[in-house]
N, C-alpha and C positions, 0 to 999 in steps of 0.2 A: 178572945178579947179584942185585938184587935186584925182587924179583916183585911187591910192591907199586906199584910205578909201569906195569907191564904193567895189572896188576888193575885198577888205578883207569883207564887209558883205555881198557880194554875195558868198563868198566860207562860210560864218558864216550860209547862207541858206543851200545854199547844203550840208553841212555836217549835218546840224540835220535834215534834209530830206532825211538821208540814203547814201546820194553819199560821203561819206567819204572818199574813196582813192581821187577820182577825186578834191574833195574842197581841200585838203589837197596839189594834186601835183598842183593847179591852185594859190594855195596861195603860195608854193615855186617857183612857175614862178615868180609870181609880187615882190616876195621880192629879188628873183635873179638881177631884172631889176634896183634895187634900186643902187645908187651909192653913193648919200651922206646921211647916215643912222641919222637919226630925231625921233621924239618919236613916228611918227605916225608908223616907220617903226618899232619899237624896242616896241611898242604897238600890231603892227600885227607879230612881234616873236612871242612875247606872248599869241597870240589865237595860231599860230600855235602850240606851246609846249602845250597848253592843248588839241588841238587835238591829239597832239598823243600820251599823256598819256591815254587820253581816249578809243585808239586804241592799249595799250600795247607797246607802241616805249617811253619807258622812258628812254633809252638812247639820241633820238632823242630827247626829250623835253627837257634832261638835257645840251644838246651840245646848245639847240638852247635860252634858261635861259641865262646860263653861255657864250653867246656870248652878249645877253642885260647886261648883270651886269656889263660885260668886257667895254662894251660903256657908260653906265651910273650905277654908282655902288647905285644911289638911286631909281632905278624904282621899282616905287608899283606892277604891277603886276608881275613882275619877284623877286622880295622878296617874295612875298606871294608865291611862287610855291616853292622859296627855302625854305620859311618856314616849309613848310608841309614835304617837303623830309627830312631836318633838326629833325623833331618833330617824323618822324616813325625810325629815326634813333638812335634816346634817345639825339640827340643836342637840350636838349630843350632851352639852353643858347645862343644859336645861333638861334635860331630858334624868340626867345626871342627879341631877338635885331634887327635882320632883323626886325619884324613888329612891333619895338617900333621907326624904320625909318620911316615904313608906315604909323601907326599912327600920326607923327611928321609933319607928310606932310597931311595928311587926317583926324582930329579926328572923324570924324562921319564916320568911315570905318568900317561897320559894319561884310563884312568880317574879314578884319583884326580883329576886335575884337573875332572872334568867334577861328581864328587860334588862338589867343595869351592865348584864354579858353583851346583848344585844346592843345598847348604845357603845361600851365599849370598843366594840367591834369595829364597828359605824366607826369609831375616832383612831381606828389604827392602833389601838392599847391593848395590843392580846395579850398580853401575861395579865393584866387585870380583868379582861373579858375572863377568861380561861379561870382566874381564881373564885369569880362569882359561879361561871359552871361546876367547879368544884364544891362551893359552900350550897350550892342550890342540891346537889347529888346528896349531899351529908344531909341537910335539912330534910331533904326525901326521904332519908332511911333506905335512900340507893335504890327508890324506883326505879325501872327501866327507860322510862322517858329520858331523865335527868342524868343517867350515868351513861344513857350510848350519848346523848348532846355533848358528855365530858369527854365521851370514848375518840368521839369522833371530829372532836378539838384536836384532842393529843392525836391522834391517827393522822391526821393531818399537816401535822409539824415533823412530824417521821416519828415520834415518841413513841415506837412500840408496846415497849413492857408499858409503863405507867397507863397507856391507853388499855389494855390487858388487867392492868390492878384497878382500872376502872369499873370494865366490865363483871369482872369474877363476881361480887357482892349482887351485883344484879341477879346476874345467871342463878345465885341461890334462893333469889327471889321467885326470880319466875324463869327454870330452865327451860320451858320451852319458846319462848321468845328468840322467832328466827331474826327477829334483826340483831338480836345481841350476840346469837349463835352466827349469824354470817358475816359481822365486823368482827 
């Protein structure tokens, strides 16, 4: 029905299959086409702005952010991108609030929680960094990502065991995962 959400995972293929300019200029055709802008369209900004962060055009991500925020000032994935640009900028108060939006709208946003550790961090607040790695590990169902980022909080503060009662759930996940066997 509608072609827009084909268009946008087929340029989501070609770009991680190497064709980067081409997905990239094939995503700003189908969003050029667009006339009355919806989330699916201000959704496919959004991959577009991380391609071209990814590709060093953080002007271009930041024009193409700041054009979704302009249309909808609560979308998740364009707060989460302001966030992070927010948090290397020492806004971690803004930064802060943008994904306490996200959150508001998504609790089990398991990105979102890991930016909101990540500004924390930024702001010298590690016990509340540290409890967002915690809630993002839970929300995971204790993926390995999220419980060695816990692990390796608490391992860092000399927190042995708790860093240990982090790992364990993992390890049952997926025991062969050498990072979580060699933390």
């Amino acid at each position: 029905g509608e072609p827009l959400v084909f268009e946008v995972l087929r340029s989501g293929f070609d770009f991680r299959s190497g064709k980067t300019d081409e997905a990239i200029a094939d995503l700003r055709k189908v969003l050029a086409g667009v006339t009355e802008p919806s989330d699916r369209s201000r959704d496919a900004k959004v991959q577009l702005a991380r391609m071209l962060v990814s590709t060093g055009d953080d002007a271009g991500a930041r024009a193409e952010v700041g054009e979704v925020l302009t249309q909808n000032a609560a979308h998740p994935g364009a707060l989460k991108m302001q966030a992070v640009w927010d948090t290397l900028a020492d806004k971690t108060d803004d930064a802060i609030m943008s994904l306490r939006g996200v959150l508001d709208q998504s609790p089990e946003d398991v990105e979102a929680m890991n930016l909101m550790a990540d500004a924390y961090m930024r702001a010298g607040e590690m016990d509340l960094a540290r409890d967002y790695l915690s809630q993002a590990a839970d929300a995971s169902g204790n993926a390995p990502e999220q419980s060695l980022r816990l692990a390796q909080s608490l391992f860092a503060e000399g927190r042995y065991r708790p860093a240990e009662d982090a790992i364990l759930p993992a390890l049952r996940l997926a025991p062969d995962n050498l990072q979580l066997l060699n933390l």
